[in-house]
N, C-alpha and C positions, 0 to 999 in steps of 0.2 A: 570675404567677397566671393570665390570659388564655392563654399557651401552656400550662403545665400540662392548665389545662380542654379546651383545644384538642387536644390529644393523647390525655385522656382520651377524649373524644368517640369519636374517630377509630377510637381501637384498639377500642374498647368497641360498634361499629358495624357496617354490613356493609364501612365502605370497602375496609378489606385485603383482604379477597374481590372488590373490584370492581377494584381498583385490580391485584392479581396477575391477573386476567382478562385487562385489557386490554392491560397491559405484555406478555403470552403473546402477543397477535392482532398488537400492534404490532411486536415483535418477529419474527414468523413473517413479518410482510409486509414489513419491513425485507430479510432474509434472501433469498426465496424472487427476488428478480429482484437481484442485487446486480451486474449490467451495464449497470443502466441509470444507475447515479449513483457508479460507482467509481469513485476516481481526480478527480472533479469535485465540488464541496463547495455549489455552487448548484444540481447534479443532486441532491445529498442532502435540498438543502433543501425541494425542490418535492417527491422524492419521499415525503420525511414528509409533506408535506403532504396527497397522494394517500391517506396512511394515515387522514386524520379521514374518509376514508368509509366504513370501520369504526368508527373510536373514537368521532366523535360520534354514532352512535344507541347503541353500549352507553353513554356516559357519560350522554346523556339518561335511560336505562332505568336505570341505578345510581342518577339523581338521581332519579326518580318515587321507586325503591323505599326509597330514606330518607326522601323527603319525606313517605309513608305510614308512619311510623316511631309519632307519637302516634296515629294509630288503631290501626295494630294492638296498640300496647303499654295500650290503651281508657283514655290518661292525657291525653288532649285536654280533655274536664271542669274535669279537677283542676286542669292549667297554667292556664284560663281564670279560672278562682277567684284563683289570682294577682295579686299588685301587679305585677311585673316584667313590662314588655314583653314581648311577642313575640320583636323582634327582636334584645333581649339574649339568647335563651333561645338562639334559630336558629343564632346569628354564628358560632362557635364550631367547630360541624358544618360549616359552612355554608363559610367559610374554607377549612378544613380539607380538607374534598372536593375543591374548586378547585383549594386548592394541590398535593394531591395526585395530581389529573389534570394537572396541567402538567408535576408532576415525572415521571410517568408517559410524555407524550406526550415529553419530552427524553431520555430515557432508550432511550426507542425508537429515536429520531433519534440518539442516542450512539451506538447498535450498528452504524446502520450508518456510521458514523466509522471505523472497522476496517479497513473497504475504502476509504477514502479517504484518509486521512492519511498511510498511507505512499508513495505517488504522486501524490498532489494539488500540482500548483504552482502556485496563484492560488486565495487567498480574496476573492470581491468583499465589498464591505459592505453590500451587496442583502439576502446570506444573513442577517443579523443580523434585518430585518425580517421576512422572508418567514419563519421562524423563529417569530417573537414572535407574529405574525397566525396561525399555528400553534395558539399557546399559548394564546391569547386567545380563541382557537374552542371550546378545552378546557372554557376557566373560562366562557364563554354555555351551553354545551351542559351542564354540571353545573346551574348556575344553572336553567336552563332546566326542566331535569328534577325537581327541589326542590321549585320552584313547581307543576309540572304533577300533581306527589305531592301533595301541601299538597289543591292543586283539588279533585284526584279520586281521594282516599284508597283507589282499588281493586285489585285483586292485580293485573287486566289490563291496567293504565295502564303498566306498565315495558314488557311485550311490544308494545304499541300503538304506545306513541311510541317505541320504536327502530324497527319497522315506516315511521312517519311519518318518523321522521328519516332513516334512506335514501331515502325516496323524496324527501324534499327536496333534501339534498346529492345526492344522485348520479344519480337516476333524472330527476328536474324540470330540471335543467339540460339535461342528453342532450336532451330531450324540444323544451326550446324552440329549444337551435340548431337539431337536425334539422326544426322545425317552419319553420328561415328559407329552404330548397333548394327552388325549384322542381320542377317534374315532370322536368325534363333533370339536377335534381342539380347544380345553378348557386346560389351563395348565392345568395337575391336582396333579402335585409336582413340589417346587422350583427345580431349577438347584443346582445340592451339592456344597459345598462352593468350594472343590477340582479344579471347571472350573477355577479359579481364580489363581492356581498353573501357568498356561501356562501366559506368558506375553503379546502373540499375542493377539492384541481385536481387531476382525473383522469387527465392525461394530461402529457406532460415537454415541452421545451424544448430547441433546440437547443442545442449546446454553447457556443454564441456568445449565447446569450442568457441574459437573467435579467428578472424582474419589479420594476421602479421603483423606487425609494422610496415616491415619492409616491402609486403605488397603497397599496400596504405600508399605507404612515400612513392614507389613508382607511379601508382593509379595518379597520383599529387601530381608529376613528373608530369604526364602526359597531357593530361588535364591543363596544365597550367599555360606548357608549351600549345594546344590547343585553343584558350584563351587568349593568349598575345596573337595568333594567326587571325583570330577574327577581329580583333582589336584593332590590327595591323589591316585590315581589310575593310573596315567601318571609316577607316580615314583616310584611307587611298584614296590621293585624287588625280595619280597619274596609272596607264596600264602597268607602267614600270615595275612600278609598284608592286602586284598581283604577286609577280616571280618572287618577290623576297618574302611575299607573307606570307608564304603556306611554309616558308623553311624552319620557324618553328614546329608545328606539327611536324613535319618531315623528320625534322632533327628529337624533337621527343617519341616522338615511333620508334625512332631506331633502336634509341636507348631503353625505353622500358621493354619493348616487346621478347627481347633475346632473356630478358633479366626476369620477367615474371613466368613463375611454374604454367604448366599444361595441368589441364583437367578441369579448367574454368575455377570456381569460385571454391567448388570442394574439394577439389585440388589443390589448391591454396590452404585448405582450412588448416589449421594445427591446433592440439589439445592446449587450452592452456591451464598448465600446471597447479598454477594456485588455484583456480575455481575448483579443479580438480578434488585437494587437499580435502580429509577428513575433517568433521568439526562433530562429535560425540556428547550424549547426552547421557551420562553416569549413574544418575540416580536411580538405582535396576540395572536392570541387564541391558547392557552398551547398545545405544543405539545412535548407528553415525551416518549423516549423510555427506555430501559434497557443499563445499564451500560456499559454491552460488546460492546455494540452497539453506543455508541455515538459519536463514532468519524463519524460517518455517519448520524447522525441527518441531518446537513445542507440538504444531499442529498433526505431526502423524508419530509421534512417541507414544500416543492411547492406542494405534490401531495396530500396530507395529506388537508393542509388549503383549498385546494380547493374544496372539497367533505365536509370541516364543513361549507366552503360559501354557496354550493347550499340545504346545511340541513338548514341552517337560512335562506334562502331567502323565504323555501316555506312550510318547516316541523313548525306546534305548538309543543312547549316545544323542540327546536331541541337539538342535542350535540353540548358545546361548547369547550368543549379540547376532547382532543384525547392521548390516552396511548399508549404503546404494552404491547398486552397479558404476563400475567405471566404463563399461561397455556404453558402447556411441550407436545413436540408434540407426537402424541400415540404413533408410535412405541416405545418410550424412556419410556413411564408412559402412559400403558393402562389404569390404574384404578384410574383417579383424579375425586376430587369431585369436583362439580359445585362452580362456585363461582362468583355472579349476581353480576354486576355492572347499575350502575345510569344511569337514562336515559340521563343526561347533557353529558356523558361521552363516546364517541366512542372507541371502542377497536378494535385493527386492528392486525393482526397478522404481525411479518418482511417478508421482500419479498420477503427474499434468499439470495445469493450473484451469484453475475458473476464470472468467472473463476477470474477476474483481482481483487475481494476485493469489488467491488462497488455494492450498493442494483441492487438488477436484478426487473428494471422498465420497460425493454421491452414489447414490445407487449401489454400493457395496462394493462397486467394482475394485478399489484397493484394496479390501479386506478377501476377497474371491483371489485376484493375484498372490495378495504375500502367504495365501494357503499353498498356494502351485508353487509358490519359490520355494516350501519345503523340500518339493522333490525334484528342483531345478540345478541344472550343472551347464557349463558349458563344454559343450564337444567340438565333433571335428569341424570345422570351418565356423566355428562360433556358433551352433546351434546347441540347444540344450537336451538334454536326456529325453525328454518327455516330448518332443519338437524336431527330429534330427530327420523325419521320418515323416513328417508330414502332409506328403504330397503321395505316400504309399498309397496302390489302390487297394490291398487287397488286409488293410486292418488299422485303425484308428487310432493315431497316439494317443489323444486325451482320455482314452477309455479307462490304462491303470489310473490315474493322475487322479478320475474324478473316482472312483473305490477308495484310496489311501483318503483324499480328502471329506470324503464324506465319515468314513473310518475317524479321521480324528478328530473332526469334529461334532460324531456323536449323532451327526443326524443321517437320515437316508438321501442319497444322491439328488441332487436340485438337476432337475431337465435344463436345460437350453435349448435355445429354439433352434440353432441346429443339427442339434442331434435328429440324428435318424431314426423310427423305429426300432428296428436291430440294434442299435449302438445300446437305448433305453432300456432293451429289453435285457443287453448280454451284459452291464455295467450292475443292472440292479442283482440280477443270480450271482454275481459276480462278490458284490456286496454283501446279501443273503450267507453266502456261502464263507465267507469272510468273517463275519460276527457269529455265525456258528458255531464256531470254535473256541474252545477255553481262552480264558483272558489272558492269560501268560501266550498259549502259541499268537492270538492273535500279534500281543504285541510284539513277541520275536520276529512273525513272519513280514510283519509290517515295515519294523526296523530293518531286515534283511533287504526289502525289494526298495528305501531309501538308500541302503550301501549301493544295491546295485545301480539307482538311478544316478549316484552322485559320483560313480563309477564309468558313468556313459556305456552301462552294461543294458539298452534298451529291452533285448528279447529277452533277458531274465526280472528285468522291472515286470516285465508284464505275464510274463510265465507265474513270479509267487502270487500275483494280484488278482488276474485273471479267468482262475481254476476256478470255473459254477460246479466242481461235481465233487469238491472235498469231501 
């Protein structure tokens, strides 16, 4: 009988109008970047979650506009005349919207499953939570809406509070980090653990990361206790009332807020381990990527072996396997420490994805990179030999970089658009001056200014490499 009614409700309501709305916006924004979490099922997970900074101020504005449902229908009187509670009357609808934005908000999140399942190899169990804190954002943000209908039975309360409600999830948070940068643009206080109250996360993770459990369970926590306050508020039908129903929120504030880290979202983040894990491909000379990542080995083991061919064809002491980096990329973890890898050992960073899930090998650009990973190390504050140096005004890191590279691979320097004149002019004499030389010193001196690069000896990389006047 309860589901019956419950259906009745539903159908008989505006929800299937609200409900086709948002599943349209969630789906469009599912859609419109599908590179940033193909192939990856914890990128799926965060990126749904990026989506409640659309869905929660339309579900807030769906929930005012039913919550105004007894005034506009002028049957507010009549129910009060009533024996039957309030909150029997509400449940019903009330349910029902909830459940129906949650299946809504997964449904979204299903779509972009398309692009992931068939390339994805590693589910963490992160996803399951970060998921549900998702879902849970849904059923507050309905709730929420209900009550704030109920309040303030006016036509302009739906357009208001989705107004309000972006500027809470998405605009309030921006607001406080950029509020913690001093004048140089230097954090100079974490973000308060409170950013972590809002479900929306604007922004991804590197492929090596995902967010806790135990955040997960707090964000649950708060969330949940947030839900009973509006639920509790939707059925109030004395002022009395009011005082006890904000004491869940109150009482879930207290709790998670002391308990969840500072620094907001990426503060929170941690490596997780097993995505982490190597998965190698034998057949030749080793080549391993990370965990998350291996169901796509096959697809960069061609481009990969061929840049360790032409390091042993011509480099002394060259690399014989090849990894990817464990290093997180900066925006996610500005402040990693260096950590030097073996000359035998080229480390190359992954290459991206394309929209469709597969490495983005276009345009050479991965094959242009794992050339530069020949004479890549990591230095001090996690910058590399060829990189540490890059903001110098008075000389050019990639000037040795692109000599050595052009050197091994036999052809004359490829321009970039921007290089400078000078830079064109000093890399090619540079070069010139370089293959001049018997083929024995070249390839000593070539190997040498690799020692020194993998050495984070930058002003001798570029001292052997260099010299136009050998």
């Amino acid at each position: 009988m309860t589901g019956r009614i419950m259906k009745t409700e539903v159908r008989r309501s505006a929800v299937p109008g609200i409900a086709m709305l948002l599943l349209v916006v969630g789906a469009v924004f599912t859609l419109t970047s599908t590179e940033f979490f193909a192939g990856r099922w914890t990128q799926l997970a965060l990126y749904s979650r990026g989506s409640l900074l659309l869905l929660i101020p339309l579900a807030l504005a769906g929930g005012a506009w039913l919550g105004r449902r007894d005034r506009r229908s002028r049957v507010g009187e009549l129910f009060a005349t009533t024996v039957r509670p309030r909150w029997q009357r509400t449940l019903p609808l009330t349910v029902g919207y909830a459940a129906i934005m949650v299946v809504v908000y997964l449904l979204a999140t299903a779509v972009g499953a398309i692009w992931v399942a068939p390339t994805a190899a590693y589910l963490s169990p992160t996803v399951l939570g970060i998921t549900a804190v998702g879902a849970l954002g849904m059923v507050a943000a309905s709730w929420l809406g209900m009550a704030a209908g109920r309040a303030v039975p006016r036509i302009v309360t739906a357009p208001v509070l989705a107004v309000v409600g972006f500027a809470v999830v998405a605009l309030l948070p921006d607001f406080v980090s950029m509020s913690g940068y001093d004048a140089n643009f230097v954090k100079a206080r974490p973000d308060p653990s409170a950013l972590l109250l809002t479900p929306a996360f604007p922004g991804g993770f590197d492929d090596l990361q995902t967010l806790p459990t135990s955040v997960s369970a707090l964000q649950a926590v708060w969330l949940a206790a947030l839900a009973g306050t509006a639920l509790l508020l939707i059925g109030a039908a004395r002022r009395s009332v009011l005082a006890v129903a904000v004491l869940p929120a109150v009482i879930g504030a207290a709790v998670a807020v002391p308990l969840l880290p500072t620094g907001g979202y990426y503060g929170a983040a941690v490596v997780d381990p097993t995505a982490a894990e190597l998965v190698c491909d034998d057949n030749g000379p080793p080549v391993c990527v990370r965990k998350v990542h291996a169901a796509l080995l096959p697809d960069i083991v061609g481009p990969v072996r061929e840049v360790l061919a032409l390091a042993a064809a011509k480099l002394p002491n060259p690399p014989v396997r090849a990894e990817e980096t464990a290093r997180l990329d900066a925006y996610a973890a500005p402040d990693q420490p260096a950590v030097r890898h073996d000359a035998d050992t080229l480390v190359f960073d992954w290459p991206g994805f394309t929209s469709s899930g597969k490495p983005d090998l276009g345009d050479g650009y991965f094959r242009t990179e794992l050339l530069a990973s020949v004479w890549s190390q990591e230095c001090q504050n996690g910058g590399s030999a060829t990189g540490q140096v890059a903001f110098a005004a008075d000389y050019a890191p990639f000037q040795p970089e692109a000599v050595a590279t052009a050197w091994l691979t036999g052809g004359p320097p490829q321009p970039q658009d921007w290089w400078r004149p000078q830079d064109q002019q000093k890399i090619e004499a540079a070069h010139q001056a370089l293959t001049a030389l018997p083929t024995d010193e070249q390839r000593q001196l070539v190997g040498q200014a690799r020692a020194a690069a993998l050495d984070c000896d930058y002003d001798r990389f570029e001292a052997l490499l260099m010299a136009g006047d050998r």
